[in-house]
C-alpha positions as CSV (number, residue, x, y, z in Angstrom):
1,X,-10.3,-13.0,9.6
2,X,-13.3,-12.5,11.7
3,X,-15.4,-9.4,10.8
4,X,-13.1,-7.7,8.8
5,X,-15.1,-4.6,8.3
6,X,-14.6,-3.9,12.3
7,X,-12.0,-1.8,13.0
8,X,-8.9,-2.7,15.1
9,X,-10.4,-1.8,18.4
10,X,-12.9,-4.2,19.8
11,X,-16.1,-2.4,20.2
12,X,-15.9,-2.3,24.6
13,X,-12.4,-0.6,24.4
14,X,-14.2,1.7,21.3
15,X,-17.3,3.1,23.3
16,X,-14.9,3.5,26.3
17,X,-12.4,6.0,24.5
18,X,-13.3,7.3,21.8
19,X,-14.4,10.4,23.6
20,X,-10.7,10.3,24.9
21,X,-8.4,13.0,23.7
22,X,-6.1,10.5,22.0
23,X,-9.3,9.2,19.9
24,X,-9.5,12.8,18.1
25,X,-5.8,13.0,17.5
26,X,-5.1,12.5,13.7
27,X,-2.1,10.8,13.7
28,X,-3.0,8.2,16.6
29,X,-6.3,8.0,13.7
30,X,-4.5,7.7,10.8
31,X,-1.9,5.0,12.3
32,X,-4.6,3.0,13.6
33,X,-6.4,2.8,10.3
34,X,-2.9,2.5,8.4
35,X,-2.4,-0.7,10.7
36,X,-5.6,-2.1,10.4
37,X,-5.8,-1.7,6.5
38,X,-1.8,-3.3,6.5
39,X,-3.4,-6.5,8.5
40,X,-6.6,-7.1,5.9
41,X,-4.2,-6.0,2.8
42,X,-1.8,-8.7,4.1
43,X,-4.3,-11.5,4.9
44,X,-6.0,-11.0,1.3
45,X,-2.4,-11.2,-0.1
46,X,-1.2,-14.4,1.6
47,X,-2.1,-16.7,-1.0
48,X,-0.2,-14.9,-3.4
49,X,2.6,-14.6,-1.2
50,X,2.8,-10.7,-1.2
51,X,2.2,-8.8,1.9
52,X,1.3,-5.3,1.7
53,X,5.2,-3.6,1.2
54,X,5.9,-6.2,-1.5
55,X,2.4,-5.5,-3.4
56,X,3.6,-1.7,-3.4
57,X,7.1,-2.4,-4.8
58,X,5.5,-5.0,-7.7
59,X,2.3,-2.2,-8.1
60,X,5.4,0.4,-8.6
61,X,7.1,-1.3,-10.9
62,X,4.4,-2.6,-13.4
63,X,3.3,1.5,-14.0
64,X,4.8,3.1,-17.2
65,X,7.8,4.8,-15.7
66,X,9.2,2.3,-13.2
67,X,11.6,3.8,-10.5
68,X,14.5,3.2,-9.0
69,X,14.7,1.3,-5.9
70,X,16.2,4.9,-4.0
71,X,13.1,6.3,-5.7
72,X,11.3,3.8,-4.1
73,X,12.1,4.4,-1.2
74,X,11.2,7.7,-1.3
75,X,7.5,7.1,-2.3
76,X,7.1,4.5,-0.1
77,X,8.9,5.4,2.8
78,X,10.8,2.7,3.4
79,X,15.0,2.6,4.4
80,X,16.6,1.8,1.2
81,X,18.0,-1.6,2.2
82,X,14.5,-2.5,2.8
83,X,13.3,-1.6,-0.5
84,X,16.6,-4.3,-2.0
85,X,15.3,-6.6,0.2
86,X,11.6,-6.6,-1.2
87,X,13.2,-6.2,-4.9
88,X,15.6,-9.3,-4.2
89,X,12.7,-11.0,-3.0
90,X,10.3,-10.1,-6.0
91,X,13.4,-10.7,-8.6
92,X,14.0,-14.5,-6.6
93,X,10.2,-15.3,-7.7
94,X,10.9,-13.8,-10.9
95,X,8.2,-11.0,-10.5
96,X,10.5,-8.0,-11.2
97,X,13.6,-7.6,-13.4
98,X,16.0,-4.7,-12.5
99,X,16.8,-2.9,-16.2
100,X,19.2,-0.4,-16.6
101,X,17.4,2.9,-17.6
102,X,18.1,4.2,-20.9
103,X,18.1,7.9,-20.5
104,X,21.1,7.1,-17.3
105,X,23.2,4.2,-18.3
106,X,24.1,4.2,-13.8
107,X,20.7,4.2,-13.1
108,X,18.7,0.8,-12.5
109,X,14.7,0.4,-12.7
110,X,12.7,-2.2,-11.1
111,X,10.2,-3.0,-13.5
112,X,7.4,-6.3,-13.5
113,X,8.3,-8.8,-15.6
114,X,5.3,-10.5,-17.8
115,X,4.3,-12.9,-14.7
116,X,4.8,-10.0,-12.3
117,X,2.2,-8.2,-14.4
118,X,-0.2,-11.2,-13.9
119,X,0.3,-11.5,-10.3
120,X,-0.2,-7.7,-9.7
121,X,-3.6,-8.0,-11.5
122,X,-4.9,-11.0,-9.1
123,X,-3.2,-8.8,-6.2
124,X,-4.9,-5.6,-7.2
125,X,-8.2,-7.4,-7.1
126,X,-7.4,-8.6,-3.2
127,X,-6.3,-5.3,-2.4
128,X,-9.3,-3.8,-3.9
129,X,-11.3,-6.3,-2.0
130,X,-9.4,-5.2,1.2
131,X,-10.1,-1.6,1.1
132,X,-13.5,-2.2,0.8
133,X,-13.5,-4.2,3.8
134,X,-11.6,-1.3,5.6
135,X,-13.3,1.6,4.4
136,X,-17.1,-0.3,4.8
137,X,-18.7,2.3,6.9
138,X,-18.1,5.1,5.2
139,X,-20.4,5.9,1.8
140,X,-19.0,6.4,-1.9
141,X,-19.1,9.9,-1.2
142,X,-17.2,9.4,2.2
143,X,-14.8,7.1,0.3
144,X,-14.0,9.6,-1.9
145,X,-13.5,12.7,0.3
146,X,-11.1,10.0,2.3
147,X,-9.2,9.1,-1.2
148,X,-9.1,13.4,-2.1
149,X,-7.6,14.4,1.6
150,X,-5.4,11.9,1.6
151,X,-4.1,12.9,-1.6
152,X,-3.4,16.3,-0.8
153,X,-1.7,15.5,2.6
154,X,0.7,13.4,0.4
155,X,1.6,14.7,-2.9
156,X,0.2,18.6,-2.2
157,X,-2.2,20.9,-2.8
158,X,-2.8,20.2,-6.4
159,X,-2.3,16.5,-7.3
160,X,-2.7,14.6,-10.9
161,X,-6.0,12.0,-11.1
């Protein structure tokens, strides 16, 4: 991918309008860097096979207290037959085992099976390698800031480390 660091917009079309009033709207902003970010995230993850809504669902389900697929949803805004579709595919490639949850019998979690656990570690190294590509202009302390408002736009005011 040539000069990933460089945002979606080729520099001409940048210098002609970013002082445009859609170049200081947030969400225009933050759905151009969501898209660029998805593009780099999915180009790291293509040897693996993952692109960026299959990494979430496998990064999901190797935490501690795996979800439900309607809880996935939820978190990753996704329609919930999309969210089967990703966990179909992950289960196919034997990546993710549904289990049924022991404190709701009708409850099923999507949790990483041993290999998944391995893949998400070489796929949280490319996505690690991809943020850093997206977020290269902007300083640790930038970085940061990003990572804290972010935070607080999605989970609130006050959210856990």
């Amino acid at each position: 991918m040539a000069d990933e660091a460089a945002g979606a917009v080729p520099a001409e079309l940048g210098s002609r309008f970013s002082s445009a009033a859609l170049a200081h709207d947030v969400e225009f902003l933050a759905v151009k860097a969501f898209a660029a970010g998805t593009r780099r995230l999915n180009h790291r993850l293509r040897p693996l096979e993952l692109r960026a809504r299959s990494y979430a669902v496998l990064s999901t389900a190797c935490e501690p207290q795996p979800l439900t697929q309607r809880e996935l949803a939820t978190l990753l805004e996704l329609d919930p037959s999309q969210v089967v579709a990703l966990v179909d595919e992950l289960v196919a490639r034997g990546l993710v085992v549904r289990v049924t949850d022991e404190r709701d019998r009708r409850r099923r979690l999507v949790q990483a099976s041993p290999e998944g656990r391995a893949v998400h570690a070489r796929a949280s190294e490319l996505a690690a390698a991809a943020e850093d590509s997206s977020l290269a202009t902007l300083s640790p302390d930038e970085r940061e800031a990003l990572r804290a408002l972010l935070r607080k736009l999605v989970f609130g005011p006050d959210p856990a480390p």
